[in-house]
Residue frames as qw, qx, qy, qz and C-alpha x, y, z in Angstrom:
[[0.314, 0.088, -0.361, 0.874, -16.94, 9.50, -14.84],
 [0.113, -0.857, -0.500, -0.050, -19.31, 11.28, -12.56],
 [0.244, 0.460, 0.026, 0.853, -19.61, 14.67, -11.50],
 [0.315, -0.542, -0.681, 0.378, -20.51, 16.06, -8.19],
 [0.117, 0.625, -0.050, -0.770, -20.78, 19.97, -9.46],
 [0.670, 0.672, 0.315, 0.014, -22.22, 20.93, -12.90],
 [0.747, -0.001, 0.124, 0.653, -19.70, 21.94, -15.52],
 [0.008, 0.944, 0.127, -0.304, -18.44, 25.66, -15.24],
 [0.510, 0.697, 0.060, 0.500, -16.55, 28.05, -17.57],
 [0.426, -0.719, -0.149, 0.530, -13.31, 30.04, -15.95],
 [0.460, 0.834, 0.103, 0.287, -12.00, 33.06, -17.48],
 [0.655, -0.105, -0.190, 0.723, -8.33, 33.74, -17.27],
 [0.018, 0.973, -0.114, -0.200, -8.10, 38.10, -16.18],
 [0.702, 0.629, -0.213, 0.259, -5.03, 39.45, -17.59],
 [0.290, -0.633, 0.695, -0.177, -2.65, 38.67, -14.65],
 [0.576, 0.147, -0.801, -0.074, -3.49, 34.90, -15.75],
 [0.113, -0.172, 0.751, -0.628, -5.66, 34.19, -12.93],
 [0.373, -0.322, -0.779, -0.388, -8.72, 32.07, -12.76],
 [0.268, -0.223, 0.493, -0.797, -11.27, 32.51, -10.14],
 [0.216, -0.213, -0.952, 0.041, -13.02, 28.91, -8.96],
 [0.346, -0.458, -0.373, -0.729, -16.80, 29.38, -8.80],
 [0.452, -0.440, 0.431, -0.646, -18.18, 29.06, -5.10],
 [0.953, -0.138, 0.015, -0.271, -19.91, 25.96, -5.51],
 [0.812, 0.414, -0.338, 0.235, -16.70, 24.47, -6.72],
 [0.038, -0.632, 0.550, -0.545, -14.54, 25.95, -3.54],
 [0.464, -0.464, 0.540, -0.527, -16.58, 24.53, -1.25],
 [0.893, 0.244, -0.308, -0.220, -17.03, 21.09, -3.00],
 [0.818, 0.121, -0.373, 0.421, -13.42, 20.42, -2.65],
 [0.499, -0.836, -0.099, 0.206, -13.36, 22.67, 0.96],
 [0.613, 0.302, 0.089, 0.725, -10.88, 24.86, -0.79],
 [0.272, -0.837, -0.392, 0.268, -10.03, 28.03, 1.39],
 [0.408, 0.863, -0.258, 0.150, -7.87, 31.24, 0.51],
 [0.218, -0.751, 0.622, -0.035, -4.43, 29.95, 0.86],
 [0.672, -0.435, 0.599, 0.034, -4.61, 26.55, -0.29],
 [0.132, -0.391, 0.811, 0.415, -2.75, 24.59, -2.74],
 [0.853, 0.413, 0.121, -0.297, -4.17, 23.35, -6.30],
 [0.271, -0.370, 0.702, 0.545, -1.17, 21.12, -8.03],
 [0.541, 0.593, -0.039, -0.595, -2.07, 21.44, -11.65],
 [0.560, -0.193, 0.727, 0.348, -1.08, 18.72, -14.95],
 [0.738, 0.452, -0.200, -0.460, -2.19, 18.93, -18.61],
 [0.726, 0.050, 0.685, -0.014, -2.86, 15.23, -19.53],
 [0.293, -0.093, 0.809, 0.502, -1.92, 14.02, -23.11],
 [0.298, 0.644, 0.583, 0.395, -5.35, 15.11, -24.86],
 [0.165, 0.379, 0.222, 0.883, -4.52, 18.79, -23.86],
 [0.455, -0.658, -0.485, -0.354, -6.77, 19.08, -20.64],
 [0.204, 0.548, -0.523, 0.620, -5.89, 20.84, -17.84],
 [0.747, -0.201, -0.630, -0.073, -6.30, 18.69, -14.89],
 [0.080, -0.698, 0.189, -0.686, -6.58, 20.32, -11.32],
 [0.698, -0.264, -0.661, 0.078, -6.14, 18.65, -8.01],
 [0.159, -0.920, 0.172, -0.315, -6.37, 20.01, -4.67],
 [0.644, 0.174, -0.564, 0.487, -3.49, 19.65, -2.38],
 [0.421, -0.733, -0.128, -0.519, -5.57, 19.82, 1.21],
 [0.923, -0.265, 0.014, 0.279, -2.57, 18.41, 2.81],
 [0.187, 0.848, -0.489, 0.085, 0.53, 20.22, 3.84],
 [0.721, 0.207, -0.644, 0.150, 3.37, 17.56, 4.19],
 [0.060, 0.157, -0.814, 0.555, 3.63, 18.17, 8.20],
 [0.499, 0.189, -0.286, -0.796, 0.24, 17.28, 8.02],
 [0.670, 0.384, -0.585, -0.247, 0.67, 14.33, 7.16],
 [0.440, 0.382, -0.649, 0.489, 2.62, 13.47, 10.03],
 [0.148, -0.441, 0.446, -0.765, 0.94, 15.03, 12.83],
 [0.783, -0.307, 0.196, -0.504, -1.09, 12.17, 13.91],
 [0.742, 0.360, -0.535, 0.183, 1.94, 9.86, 14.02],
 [0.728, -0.664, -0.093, 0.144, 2.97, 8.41, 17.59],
 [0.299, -0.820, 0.483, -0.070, 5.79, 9.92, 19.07],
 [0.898, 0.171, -0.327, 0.240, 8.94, 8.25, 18.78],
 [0.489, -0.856, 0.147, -0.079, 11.10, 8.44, 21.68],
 [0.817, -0.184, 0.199, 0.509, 14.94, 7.91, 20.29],
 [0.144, 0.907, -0.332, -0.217, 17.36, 10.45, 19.22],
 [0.828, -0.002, 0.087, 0.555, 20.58, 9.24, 16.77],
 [0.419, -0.626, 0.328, 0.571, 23.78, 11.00, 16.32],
 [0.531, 0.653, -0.314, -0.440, 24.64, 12.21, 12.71],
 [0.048, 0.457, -0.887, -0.055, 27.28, 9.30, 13.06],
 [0.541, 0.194, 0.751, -0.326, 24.63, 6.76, 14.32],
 [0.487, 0.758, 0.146, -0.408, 22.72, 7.87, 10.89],
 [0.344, 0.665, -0.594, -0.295, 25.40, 7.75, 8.86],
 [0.193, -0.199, 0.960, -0.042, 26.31, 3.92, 10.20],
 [0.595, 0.318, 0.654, -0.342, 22.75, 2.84, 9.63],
 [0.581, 0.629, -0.235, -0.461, 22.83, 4.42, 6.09],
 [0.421, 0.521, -0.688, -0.279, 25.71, 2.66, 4.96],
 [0.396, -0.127, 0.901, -0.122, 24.92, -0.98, 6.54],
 [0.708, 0.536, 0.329, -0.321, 21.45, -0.55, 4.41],
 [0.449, 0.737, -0.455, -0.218, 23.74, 0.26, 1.53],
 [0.132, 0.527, -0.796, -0.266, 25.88, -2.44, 1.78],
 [0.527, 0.063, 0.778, -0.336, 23.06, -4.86, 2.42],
 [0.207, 0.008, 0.726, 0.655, 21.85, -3.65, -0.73],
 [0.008, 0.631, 0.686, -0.362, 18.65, -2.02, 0.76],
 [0.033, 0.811, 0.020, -0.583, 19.68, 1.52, -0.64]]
């Protein structure tokens, strides 16, 4: 495993807050407001990832699609997948 920052020590304050050392912000271009999704992995490590992606995001450099359905349209398409056995 490499490491692109040296390892650092956080200390929890007593509101249970950690505070990520500069170098480490800007490593993973972490600004105030964004999202870390957290896991503790099976030996007991807590395992931080950012999340530098909001889900519209994601999206926003998707072409344009230029059709509109009806809930009913929607609903017909569901079930045809469904009975096709797609769903």
């Amino acid at each position: 495993m490499t490491y692109h920052t040296p390892m650092f020590t956080l200390t929890m304050s007593t509101k249970g807050q950690f505070t990520l050392p500069r170098a480490v912000r800007e490593a993973l271009k972490l600004r105030p407001g964004c999202k870390v999704e957290g896991t503790v992995d099976d030996k007991g490590r807590l395992i931080l990832v950012p999340a530098l992606y909001e889900p519209e995001q994601l999206l926003e450099d998707r072409p344009a699609v230029n059709r509109v359905l009806s809930v009913e349209e929607m609903n017909e398409v569901i079930h045809s997948a469904a009975d096709r056995g797609r769903l």
